[in-house]
N, C-alpha and C positions, 0 to 999 in steps of 0.2 A: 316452683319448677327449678329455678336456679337453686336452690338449698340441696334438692334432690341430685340435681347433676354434680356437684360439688363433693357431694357425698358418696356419689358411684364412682370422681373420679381418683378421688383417696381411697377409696373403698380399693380400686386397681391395681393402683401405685403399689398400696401396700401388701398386696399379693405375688404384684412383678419384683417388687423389693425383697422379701421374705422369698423367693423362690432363684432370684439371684446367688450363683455360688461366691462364696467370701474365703480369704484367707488375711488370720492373725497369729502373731507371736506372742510369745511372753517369756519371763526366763526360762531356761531350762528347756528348750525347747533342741531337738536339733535337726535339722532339716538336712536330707541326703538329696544330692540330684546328679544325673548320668545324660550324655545324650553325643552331641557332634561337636568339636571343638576344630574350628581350622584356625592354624599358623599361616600369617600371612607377613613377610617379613619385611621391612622398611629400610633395607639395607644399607649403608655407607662404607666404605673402608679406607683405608693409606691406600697409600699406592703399592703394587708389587714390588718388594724387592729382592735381588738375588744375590745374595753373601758371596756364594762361590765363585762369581763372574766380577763381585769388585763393582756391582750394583746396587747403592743402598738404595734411590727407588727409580721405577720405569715410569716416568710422566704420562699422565693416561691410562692409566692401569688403574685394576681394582675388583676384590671379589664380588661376587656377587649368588644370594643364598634364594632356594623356588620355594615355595609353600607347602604343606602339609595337613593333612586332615585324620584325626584320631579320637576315639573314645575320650570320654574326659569324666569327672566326677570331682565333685565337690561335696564337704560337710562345713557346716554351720552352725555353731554352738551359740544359742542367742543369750546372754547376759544379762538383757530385759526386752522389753517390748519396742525397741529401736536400734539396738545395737549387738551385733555377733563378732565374732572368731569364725575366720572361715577357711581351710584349706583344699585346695585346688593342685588334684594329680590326674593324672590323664598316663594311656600308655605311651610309648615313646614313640616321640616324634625320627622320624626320616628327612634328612635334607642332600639335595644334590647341592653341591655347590659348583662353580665356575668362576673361570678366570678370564676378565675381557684383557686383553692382549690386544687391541685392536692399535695401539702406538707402537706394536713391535711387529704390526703385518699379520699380524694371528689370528686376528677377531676374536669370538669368545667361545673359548674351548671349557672341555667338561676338565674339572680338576679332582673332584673327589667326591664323598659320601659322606656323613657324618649322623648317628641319634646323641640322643638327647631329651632329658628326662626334667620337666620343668617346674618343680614343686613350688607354690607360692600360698602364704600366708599373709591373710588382708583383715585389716577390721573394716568391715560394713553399717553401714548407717540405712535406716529407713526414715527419711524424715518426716513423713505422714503415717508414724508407725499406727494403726487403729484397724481393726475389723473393712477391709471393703473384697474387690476384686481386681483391681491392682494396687500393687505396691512396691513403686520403685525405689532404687538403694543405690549408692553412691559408695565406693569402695578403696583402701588404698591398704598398702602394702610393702614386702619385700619378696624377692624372686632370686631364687639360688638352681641355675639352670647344669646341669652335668654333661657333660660330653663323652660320649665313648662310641665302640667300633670305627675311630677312622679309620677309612679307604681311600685310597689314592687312585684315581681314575690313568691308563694309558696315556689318554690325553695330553696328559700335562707332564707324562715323565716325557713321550718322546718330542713334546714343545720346550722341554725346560735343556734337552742333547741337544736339541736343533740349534737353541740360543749359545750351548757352549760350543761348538761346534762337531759334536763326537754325529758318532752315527747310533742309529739303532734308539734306544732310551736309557733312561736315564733311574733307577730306581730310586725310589723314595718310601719314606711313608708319613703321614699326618697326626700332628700333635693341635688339638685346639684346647684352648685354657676355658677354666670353668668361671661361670661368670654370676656375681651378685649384685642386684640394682633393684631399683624403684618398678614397683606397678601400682597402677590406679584402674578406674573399672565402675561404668553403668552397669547397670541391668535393672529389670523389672518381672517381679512374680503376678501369674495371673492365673487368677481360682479355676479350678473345672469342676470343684465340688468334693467333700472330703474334705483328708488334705493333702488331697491331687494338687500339684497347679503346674504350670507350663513357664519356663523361668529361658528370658532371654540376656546376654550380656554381652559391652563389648570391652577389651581389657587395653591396655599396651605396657609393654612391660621393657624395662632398659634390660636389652642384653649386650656384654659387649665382649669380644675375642679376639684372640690372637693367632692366628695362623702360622703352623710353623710344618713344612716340609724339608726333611731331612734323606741325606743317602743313607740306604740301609744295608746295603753287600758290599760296599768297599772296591766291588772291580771296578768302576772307574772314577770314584772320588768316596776321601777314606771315609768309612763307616761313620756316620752321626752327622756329620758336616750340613751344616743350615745350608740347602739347594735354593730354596724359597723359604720368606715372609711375609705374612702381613700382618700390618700391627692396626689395630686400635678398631676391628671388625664388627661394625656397631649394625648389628639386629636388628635392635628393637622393632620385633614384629608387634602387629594387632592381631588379637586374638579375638575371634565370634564364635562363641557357645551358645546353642540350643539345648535345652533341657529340658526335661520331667523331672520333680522334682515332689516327694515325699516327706511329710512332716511328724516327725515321733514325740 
């Protein structure tokens, strides 16, 4: 009876085994995956300073950047059965930014707008690379983020007149510098059968910028003149991607 039970319970096993979906690699392989990618940013910065006023900085001060959520896509070129090239684009990200002021009576006003386009390239590791239904991976990399459409929010031109004392605002418009740095990055692929699988990650990536608001019409301080900076505007958001992710 025991021989017979033993037999029916491998008999099982390897039915539930065999009928479990698996995902594996091997070179040559290249894996596409798409799905939800939010910006979740971990912000730091200088302090505000304002050139024009003879302010190199306001104690207490300091930007600060909200979160964002966008399409994202990754490719994966795997090398062998543990190790890929993988690049990571996504459409552009949206950020509001703000200025807390809250040392010069202001609190934290809207300062502007800013995308940004965050291409990074990682080598990935699977260290239990083999046939199962998951298969987590460990990732590192570089991250070359681009900035463009700055917008200057009201906010901050008629906060930036008020501090000189004019009336009215103050026109500006926003320069932020493009930034290259370090990313690292879990995640884990899990089989649905095929080569379906569902692929989760979480990444953090050094972004770091420089804030620079300048006058731009010259009627009350002359054209280009730094109104506001901020320097050393450290990002570094974490980034959470869910995916679907397909293997060719």
């Amino acid at each position: 009876m025991k021989l017979k039970a033993i037999v029916k319970a491998a008999g099982a096993a390897t039915v539930l085994m065999a009928g479990t979906p698996a995902v594996a690699y091997e070179a040559g392989d290249i894996i596409v995956r798409g799905g939800a990618v939010t910006i979740v940013p971990d912000e730091r910065s200088d302090a505000i300073a304002i050139p024009a006023l003879g302010i190199p900085k306001l104690g207490g001060t300091r930007a600060q950047v909200n979160n964002d959520t966008q399409l994202g896509l990754t490719a994966t070129y795997m090398l062998n059965s543990a190790i890929g090239i993988e690049l990571l684009a996504a459409t552009p990200f949206s950020h509001d930014i703000s200025a807390n002021l809250d040392a010069a009576g202001l609190g934290v006003i809207k300062a502007g707008s800013a995308t940004h386009l965050p291409p990074t390239l990682s080598v990935v590791w699977y260290p239990f690379a083999s046939t199962g239904t998951f298969l987590p991976y460990v990732g590192a990399g570089v991250n070359y983020t681009v900035f463009f459409e700055e917008d200057v929010h009201a906010d901050i031109e008629a906060a930036a007149a008020g501090l000189a004392g004019l009336d009215g605002s103050l026109p500006m418009s926003l320069k932020l510098d493009n930034s290259l740095g370090l990313a690292v990055q879990v995640g884990v692929d899990v089989a649905v059968g095929g080569n379906w699988h569902i692929n989760a990650s979480v990444r953090w990536v050094d972004i770091d910028t420089d804030a620079t608001f300048k006058a731009w019409d010259g009627s009350v301080i002359a054209e280009g003149t730094t109104v506001i900076r901020v320097d050393n505007v450290e990002i570094d958001p974490w980034i959470y991607q869910l995916n679907i992710g397909y293997k060719f």
